[in-house]
Every structure is written in structure tokens, then in C-alpha cells.
Backbone and ligand atoms as CSV (ligand in chain L), in Angstrom:
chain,resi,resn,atom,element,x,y,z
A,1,UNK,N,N,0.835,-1.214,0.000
A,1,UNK,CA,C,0.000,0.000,0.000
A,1,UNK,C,C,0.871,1.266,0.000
A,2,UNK,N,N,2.353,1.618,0.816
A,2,UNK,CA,C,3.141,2.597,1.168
A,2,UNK,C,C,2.144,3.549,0.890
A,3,UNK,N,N,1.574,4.157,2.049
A,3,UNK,CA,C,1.246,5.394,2.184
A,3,UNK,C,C,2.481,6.492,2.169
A,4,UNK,N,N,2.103,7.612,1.167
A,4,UNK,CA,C,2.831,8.203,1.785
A,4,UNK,C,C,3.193,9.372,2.597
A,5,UNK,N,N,2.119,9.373,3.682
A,5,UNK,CA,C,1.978,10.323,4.571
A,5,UNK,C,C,0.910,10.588,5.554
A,6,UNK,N,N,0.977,10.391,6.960
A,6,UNK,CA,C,-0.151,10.603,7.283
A,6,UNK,C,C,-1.026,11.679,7.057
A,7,UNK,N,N,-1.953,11.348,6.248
A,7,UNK,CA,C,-2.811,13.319,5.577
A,7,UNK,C,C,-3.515,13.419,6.495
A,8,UNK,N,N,-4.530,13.192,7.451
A,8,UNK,CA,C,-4.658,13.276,8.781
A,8,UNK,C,C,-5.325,12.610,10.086
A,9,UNK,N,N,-5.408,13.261,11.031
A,9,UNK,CA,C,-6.132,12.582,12.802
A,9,UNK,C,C,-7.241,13.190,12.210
A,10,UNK,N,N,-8.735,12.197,12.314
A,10,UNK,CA,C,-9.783,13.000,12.659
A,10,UNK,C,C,-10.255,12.560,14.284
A,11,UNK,N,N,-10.624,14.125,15.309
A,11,UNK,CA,C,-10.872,13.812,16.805
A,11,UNK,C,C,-12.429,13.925,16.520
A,12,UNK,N,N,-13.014,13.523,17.232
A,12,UNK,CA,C,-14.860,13.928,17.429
A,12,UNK,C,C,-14.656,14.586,18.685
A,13,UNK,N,N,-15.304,15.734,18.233
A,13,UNK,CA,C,-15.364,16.921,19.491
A,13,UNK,C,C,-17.273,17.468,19.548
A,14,UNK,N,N,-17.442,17.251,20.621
A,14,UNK,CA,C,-18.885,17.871,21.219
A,14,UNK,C,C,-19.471,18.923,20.355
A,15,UNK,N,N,-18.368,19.920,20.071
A,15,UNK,CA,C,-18.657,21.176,20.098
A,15,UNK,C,C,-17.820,22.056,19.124
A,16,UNK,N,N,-18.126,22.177,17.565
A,16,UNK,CA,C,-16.509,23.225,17.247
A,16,UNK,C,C,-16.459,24.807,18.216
A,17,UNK,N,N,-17.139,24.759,18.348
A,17,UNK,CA,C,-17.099,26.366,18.394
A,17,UNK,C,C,-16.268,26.422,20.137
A,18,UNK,N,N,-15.990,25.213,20.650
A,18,UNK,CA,C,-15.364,25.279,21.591
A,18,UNK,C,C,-13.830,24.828,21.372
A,19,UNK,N,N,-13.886,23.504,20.696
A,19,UNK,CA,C,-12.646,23.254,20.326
A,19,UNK,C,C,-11.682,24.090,19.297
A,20,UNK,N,N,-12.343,25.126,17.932
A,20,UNK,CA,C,-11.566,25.479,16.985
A,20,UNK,C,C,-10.836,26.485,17.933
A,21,UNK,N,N,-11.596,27.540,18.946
A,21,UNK,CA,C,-10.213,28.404,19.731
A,21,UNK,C,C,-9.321,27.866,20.497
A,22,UNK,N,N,-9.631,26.760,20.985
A,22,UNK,CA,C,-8.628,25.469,21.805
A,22,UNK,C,C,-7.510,25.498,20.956
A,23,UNK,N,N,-7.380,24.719,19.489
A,23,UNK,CA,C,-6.068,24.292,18.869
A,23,UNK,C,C,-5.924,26.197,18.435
A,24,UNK,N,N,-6.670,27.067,18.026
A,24,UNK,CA,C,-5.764,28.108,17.964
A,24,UNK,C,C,-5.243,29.047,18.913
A,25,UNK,N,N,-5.534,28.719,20.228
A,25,UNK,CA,C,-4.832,29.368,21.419
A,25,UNK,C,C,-4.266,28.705,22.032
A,26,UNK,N,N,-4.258,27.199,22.028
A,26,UNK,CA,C,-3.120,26.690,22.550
A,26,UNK,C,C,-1.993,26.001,22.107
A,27,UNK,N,N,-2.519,25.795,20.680
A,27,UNK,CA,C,-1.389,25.353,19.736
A,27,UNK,C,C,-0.911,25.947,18.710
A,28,UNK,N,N,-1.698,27.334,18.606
A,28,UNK,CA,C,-0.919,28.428,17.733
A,28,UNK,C,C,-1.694,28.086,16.520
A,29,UNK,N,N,-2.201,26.682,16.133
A,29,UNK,CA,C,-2.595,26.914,14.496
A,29,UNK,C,C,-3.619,27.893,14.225
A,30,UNK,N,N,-3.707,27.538,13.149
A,30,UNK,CA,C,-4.974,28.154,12.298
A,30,UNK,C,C,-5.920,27.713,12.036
A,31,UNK,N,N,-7.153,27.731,11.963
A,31,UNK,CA,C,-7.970,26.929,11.612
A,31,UNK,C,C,-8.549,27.608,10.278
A,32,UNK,N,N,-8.511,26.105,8.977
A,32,UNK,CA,C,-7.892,27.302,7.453
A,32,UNK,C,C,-9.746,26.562,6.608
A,33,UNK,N,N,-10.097,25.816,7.569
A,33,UNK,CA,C,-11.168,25.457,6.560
A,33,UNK,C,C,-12.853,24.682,7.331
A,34,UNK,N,N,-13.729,25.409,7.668
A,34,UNK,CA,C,-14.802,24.345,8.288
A,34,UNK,C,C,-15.702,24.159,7.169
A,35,UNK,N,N,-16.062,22.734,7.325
A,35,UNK,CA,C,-16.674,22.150,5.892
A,35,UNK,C,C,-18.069,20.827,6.365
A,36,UNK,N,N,-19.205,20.730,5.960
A,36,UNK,CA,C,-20.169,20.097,6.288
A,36,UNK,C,C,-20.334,19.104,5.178
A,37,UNK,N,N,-19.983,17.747,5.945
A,37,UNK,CA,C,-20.108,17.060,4.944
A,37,UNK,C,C,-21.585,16.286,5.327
A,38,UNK,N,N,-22.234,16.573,4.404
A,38,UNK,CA,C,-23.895,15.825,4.874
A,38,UNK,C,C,-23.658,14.342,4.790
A,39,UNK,N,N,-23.597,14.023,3.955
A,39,UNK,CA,C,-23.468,12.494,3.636
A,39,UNK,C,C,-22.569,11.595,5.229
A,40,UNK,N,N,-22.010,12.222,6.083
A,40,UNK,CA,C,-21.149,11.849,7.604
A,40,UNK,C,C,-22.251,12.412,8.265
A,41,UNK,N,N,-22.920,13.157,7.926
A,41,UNK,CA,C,-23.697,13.851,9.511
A,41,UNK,C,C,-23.065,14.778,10.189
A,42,UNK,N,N,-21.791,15.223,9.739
A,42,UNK,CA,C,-20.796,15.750,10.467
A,42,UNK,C,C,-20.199,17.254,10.019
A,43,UNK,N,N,-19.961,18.156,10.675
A,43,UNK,CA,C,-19.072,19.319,10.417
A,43,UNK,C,C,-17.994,19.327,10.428
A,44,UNK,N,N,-16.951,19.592,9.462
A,44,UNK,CA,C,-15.376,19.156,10.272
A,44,UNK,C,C,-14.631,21.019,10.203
A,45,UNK,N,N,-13.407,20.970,11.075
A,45,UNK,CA,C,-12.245,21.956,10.850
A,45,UNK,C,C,-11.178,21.504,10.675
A,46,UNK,N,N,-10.564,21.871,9.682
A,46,UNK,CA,C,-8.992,21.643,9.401
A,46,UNK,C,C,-8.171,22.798,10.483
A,47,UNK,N,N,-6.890,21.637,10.174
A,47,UNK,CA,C,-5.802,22.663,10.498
A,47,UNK,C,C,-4.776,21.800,10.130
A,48,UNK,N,N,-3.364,22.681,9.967
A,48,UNK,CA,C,-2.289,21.735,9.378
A,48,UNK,C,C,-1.229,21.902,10.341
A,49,UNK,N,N,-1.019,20.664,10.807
A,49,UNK,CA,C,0.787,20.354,10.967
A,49,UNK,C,C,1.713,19.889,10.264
A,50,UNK,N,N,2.368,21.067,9.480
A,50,UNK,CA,C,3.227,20.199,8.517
A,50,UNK,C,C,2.437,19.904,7.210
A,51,UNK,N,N,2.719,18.450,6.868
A,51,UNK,CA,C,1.375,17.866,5.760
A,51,UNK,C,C,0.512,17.470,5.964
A,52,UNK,N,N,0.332,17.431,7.445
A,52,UNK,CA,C,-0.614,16.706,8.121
A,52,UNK,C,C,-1.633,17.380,8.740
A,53,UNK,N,N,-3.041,16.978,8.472
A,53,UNK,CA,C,-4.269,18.212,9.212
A,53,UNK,C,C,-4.247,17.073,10.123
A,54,UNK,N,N,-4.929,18.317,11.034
A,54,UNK,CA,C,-5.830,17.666,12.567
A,54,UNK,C,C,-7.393,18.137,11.689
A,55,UNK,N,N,-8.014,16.750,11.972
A,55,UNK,CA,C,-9.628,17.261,11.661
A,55,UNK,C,C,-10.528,17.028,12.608
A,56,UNK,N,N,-11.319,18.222,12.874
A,56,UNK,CA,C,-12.055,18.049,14.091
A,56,UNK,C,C,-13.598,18.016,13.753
A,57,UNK,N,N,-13.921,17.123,14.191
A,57,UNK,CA,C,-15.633,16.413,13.862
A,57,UNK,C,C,-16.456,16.662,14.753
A,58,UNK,N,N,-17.782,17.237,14.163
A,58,UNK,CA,C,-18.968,17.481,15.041
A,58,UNK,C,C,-20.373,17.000,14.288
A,59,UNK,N,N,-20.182,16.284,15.573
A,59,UNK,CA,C,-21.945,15.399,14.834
A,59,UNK,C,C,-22.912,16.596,15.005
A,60,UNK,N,N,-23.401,16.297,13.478
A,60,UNK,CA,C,-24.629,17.221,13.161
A,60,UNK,C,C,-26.142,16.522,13.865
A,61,UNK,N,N,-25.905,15.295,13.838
A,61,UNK,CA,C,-27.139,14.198,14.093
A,61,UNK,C,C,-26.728,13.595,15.007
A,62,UNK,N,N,-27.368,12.964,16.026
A,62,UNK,CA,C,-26.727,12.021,16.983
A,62,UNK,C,C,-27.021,10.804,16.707
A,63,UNK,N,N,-27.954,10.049,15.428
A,63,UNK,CA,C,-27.543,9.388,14.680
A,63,UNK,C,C,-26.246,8.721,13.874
A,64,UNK,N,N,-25.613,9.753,13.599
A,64,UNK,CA,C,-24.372,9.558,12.732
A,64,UNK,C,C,-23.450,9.258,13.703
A,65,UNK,N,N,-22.074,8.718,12.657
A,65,UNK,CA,C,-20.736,8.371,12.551
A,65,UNK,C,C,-20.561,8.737,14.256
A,66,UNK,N,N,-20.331,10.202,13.917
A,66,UNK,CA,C,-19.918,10.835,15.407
A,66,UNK,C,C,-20.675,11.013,16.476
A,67,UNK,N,N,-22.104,10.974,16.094
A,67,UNK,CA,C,-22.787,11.008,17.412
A,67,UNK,C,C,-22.773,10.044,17.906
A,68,UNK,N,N,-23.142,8.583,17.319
A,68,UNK,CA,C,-22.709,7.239,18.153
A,68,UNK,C,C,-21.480,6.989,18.979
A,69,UNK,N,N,-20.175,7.294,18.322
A,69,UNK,CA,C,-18.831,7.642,18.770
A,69,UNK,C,C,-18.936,8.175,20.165
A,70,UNK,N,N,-19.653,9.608,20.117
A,70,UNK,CA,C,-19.128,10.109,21.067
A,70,UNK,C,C,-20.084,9.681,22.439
A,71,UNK,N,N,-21.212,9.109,21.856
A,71,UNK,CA,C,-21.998,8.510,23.124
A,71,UNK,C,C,-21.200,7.166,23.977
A,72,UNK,N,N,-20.776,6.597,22.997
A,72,UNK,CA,C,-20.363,4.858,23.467
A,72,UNK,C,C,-18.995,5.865,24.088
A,73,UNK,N,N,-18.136,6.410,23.733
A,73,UNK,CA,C,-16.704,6.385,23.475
A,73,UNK,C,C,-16.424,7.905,24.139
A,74,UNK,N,N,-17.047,8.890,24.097
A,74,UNK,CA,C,-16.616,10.001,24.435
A,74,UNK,C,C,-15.763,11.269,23.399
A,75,UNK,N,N,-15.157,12.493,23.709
A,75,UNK,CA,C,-14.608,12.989,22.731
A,75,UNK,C,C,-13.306,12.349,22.876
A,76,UNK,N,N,-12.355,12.161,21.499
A,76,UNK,CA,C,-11.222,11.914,21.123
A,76,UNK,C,C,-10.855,11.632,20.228
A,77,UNK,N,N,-9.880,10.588,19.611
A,77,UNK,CA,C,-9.368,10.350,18.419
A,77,UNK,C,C,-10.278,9.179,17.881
A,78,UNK,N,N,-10.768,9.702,16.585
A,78,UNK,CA,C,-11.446,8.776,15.912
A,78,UNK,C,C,-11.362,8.203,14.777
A,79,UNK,N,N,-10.238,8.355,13.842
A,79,UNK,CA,C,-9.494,7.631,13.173
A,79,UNK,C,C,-8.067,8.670,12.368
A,80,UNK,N,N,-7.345,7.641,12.002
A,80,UNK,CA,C,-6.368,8.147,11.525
A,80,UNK,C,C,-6.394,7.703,9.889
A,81,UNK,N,N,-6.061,9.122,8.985
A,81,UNK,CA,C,-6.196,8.664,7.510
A,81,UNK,C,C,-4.588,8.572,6.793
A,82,UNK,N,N,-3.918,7.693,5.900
A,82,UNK,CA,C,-3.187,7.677,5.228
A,82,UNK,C,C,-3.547,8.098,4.018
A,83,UNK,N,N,-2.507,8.974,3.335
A,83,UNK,CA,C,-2.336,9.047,1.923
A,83,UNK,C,C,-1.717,8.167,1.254
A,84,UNK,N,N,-2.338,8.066,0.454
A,84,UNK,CA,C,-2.368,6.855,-0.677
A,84,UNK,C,C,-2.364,7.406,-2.332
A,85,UNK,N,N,-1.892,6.178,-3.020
A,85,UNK,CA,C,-2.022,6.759,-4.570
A,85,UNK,C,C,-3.286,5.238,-5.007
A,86,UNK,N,N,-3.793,5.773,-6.329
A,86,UNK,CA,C,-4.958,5.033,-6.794
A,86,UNK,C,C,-5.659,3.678,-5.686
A,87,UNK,N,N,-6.774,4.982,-4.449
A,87,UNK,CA,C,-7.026,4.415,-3.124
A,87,UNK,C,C,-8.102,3.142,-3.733
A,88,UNK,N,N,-8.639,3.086,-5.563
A,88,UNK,CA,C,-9.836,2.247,-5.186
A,88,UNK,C,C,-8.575,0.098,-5.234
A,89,UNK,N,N,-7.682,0.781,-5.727
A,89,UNK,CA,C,-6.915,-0.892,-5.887
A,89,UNK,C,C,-6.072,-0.658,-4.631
A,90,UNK,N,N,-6.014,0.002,-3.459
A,90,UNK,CA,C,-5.526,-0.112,-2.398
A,90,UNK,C,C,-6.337,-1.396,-1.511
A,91,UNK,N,N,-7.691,-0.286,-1.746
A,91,UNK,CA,C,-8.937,-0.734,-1.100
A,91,UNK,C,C,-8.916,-2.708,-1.490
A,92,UNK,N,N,-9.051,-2.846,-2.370
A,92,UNK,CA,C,-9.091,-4.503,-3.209
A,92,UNK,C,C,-8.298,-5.082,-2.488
A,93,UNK,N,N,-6.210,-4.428,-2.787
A,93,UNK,CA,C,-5.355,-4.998,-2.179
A,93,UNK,C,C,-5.920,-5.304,-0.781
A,94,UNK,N,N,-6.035,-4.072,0.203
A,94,UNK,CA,C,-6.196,-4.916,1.742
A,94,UNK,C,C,-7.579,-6.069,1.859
A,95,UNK,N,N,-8.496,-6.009,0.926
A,95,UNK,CA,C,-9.155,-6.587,0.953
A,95,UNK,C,C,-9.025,-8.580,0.789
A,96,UNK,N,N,-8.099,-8.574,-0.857
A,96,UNK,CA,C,-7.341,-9.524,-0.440
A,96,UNK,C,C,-6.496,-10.301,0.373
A,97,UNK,N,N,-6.054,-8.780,1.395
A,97,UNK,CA,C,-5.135,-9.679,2.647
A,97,UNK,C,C,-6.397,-9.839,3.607
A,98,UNK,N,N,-7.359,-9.961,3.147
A,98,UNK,CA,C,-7.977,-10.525,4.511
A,98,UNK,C,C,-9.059,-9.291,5.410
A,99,UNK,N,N,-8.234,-7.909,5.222
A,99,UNK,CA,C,-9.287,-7.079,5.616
A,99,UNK,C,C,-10.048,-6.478,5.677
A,100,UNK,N,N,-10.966,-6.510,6.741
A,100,UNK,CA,C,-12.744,-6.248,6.609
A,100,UNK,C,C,-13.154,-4.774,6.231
A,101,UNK,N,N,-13.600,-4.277,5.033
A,101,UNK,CA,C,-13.748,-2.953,4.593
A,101,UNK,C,C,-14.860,-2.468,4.796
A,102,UNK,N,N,-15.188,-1.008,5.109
A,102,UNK,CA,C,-16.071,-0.111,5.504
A,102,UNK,C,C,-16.845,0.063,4.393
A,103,UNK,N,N,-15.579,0.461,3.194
A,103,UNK,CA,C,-15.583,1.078,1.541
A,103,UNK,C,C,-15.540,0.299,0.761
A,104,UNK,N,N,-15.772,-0.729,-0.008
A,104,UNK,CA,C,-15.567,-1.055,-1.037
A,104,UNK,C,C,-14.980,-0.378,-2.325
A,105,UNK,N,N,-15.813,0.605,-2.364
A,105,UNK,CA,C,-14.851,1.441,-3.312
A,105,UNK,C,C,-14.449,2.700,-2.772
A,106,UNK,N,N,-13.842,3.832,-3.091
A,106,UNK,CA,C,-13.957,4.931,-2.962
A,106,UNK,C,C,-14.985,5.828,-3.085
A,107,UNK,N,N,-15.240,6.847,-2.151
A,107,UNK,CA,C,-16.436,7.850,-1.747
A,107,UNK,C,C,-15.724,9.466,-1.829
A,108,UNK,N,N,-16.583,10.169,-1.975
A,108,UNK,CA,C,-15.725,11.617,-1.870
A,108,UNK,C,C,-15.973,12.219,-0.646
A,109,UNK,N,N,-15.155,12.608,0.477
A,109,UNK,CA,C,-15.138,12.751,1.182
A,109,UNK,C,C,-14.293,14.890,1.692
A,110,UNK,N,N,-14.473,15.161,2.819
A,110,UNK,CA,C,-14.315,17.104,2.635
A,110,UNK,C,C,-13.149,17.068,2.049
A,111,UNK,N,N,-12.589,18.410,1.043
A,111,UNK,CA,C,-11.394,18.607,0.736
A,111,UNK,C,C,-11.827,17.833,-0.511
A,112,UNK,N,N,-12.741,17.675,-1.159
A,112,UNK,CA,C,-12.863,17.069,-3.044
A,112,UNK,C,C,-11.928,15.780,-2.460
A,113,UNK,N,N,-11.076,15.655,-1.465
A,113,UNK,CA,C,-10.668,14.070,-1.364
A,113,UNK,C,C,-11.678,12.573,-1.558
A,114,UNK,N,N,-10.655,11.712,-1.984
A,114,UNK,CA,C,-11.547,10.504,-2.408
A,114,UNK,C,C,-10.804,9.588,-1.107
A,115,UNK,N,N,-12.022,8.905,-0.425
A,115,UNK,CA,C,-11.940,8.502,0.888
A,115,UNK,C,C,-12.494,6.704,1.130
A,116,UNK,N,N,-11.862,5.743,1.888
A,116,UNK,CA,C,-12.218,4.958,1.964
A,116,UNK,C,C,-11.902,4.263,2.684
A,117,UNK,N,N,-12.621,3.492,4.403
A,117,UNK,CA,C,-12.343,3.265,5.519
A,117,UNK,C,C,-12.126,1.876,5.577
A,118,UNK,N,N,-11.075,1.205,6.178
A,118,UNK,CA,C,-11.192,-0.270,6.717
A,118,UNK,C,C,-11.682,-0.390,7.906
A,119,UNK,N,N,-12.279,-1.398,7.920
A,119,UNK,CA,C,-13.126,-1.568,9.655
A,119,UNK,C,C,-11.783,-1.813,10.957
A,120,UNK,N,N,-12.405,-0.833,11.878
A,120,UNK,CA,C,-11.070,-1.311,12.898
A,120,UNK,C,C,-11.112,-2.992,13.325
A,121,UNK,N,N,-12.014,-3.473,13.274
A,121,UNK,CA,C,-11.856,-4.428,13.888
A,121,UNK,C,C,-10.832,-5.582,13.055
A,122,UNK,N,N,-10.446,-5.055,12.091
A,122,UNK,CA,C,-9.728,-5.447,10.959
A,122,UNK,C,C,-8.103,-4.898,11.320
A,123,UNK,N,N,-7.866,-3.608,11.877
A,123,UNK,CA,C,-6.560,-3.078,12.229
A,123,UNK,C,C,-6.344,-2.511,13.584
A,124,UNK,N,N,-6.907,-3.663,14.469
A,124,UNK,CA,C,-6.309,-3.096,15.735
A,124,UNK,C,C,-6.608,-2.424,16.772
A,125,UNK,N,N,-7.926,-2.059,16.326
A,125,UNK,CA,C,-8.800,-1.033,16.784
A,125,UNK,C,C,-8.928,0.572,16.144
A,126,UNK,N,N,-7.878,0.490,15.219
A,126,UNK,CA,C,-8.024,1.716,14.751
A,126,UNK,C,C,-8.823,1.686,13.458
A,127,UNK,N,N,-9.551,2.852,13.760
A,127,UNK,CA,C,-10.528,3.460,11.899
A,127,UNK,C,C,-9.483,4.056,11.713
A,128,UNK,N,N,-8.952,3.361,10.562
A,128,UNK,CA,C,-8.484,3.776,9.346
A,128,UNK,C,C,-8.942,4.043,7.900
A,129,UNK,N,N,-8.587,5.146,7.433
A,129,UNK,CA,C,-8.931,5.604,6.511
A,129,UNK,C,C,-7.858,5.923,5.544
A,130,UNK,N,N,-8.003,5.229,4.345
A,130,UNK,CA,C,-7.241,5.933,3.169
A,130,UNK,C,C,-7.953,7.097,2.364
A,131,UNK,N,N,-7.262,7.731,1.677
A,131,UNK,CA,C,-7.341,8.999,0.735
A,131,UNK,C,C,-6.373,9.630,0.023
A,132,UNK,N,N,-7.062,9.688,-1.437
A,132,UNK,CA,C,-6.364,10.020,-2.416
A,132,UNK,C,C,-6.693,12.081,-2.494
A,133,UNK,N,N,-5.565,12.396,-3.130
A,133,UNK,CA,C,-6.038,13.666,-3.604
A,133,UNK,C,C,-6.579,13.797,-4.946
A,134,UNK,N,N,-7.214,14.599,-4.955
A,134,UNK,CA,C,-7.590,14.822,-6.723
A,134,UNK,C,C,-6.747,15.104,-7.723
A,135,UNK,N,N,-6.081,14.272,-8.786
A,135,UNK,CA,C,-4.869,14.900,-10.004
A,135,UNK,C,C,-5.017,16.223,-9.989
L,1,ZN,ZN,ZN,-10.983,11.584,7.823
């Protein structure tokens, strides 16, 4: 697969409007992009370290992704995404080794990125997520 780079942490947070002045007063970033992706249920904020964003998730629904998350689980880290090149024969590859996929194929996900999750119970406990950028 060689990713090559972690592109980013997404945390599930309660609340942006509490957390986006958090990472910019205590960690100096910026926060360069908030984006609603309907299809997650979710609001997210970027910010970058390096090549790497922190993305911070807020369930729109307590239905969704993140509202379940944060009921069972609380706020924190809720998966980590690798960059990848052509993510839909990534997706196949881990599939052939055996692991249990979220995605079958690729989905478009915030940032025009093309996105596609393996089930943690497949890596460890972690949601993982691959993603390609757009040519
Ligand atoms: Zn993500």
C-alpha cells in the first residue's frame, strides 16, 4: 500500500465552536477550513501540521458516525487517515489480505478528497482511513 503520509487525525469533538479556539490558542494553528459534509452527519475543521491536518468532527445528528462515537466512546481520536495513490486498488489490495472494509470502493469525502475506511476491527482497533487527492 506505502502510504505516503499521514494526511490526517480526525478527533470527534462535542462542540466546534469550543474546540476550533482550543487548537488556535493553545497550539498556535490556524484553523484554514470548516466544511459540512452531509453524507457523515458531520461538520469538520482543518488545520495543518506540517502535511498533516488535525480534523475536528462534530456530529450534526446524533444518529451519525460521530454522534454514536461520542456517546459509546466520548470525545477523542477517531481515526487516523493515510495518503495513498490510486485508493480504489488499495482498497481490493487490503481486501485480499484478509481485511474487513467499511468502503468497497472509494467515496468523496471534505477537501474534493476521495476517501475509503477499513473496519477497525480489521486493524487493531483503529478506523483507518485511506485517501487520495484529486490529479
Ligand atoms: Zn478523515
Amino acid at each position: 500500500m506505502k502510504p505516503t503520509h499521514i494526511e490526517h487525525i480526525g478527533i470527534a469533538v462535542k462542540n466546534l465552536d469550543e474546540a476550533i479556539p482550543f487548537y488556535e490558542e493553545v497550539f498556535g494553528l490556524k484553523c484554514y477550513n470548516v466544511e459540512e459534509v452531509t453524507d457523515q452527519k458531520v461538520k469538520t475543521a482543518f488545520f495543518k501540521v506540517g502535511q498533516t491536518k488535525i480534523e475536528l468532527l462534530e456530529s450534526t445528528d446524533p444518529e451519525g458516525p460521530i454522534g454514536k462515537f461520542i456517546e459509546k466512546k466520548g470525545e477523542g481520536i477517531h481515526h487516523m487517515a493515510f495518503a495513498v495513490e490510486n485508493i480504489n486498488e488499495q482498497l481490493q489490495a487490503a481486501e485480499a489480505k484478509g481485511v474487513r472494509l467499511i468502503d468497497k470502493t472509494s467515496r468523496k469525502g471534505a477537501e474534493g478528497l476521495s476517501i475509503g475506511f477499513l473496519h477497525p476491527k480489521s486493524t487493531f482497533g483503529v478506523l483507518t482511513e485511506l485517501c487520495e487527492h484529486p490529479k
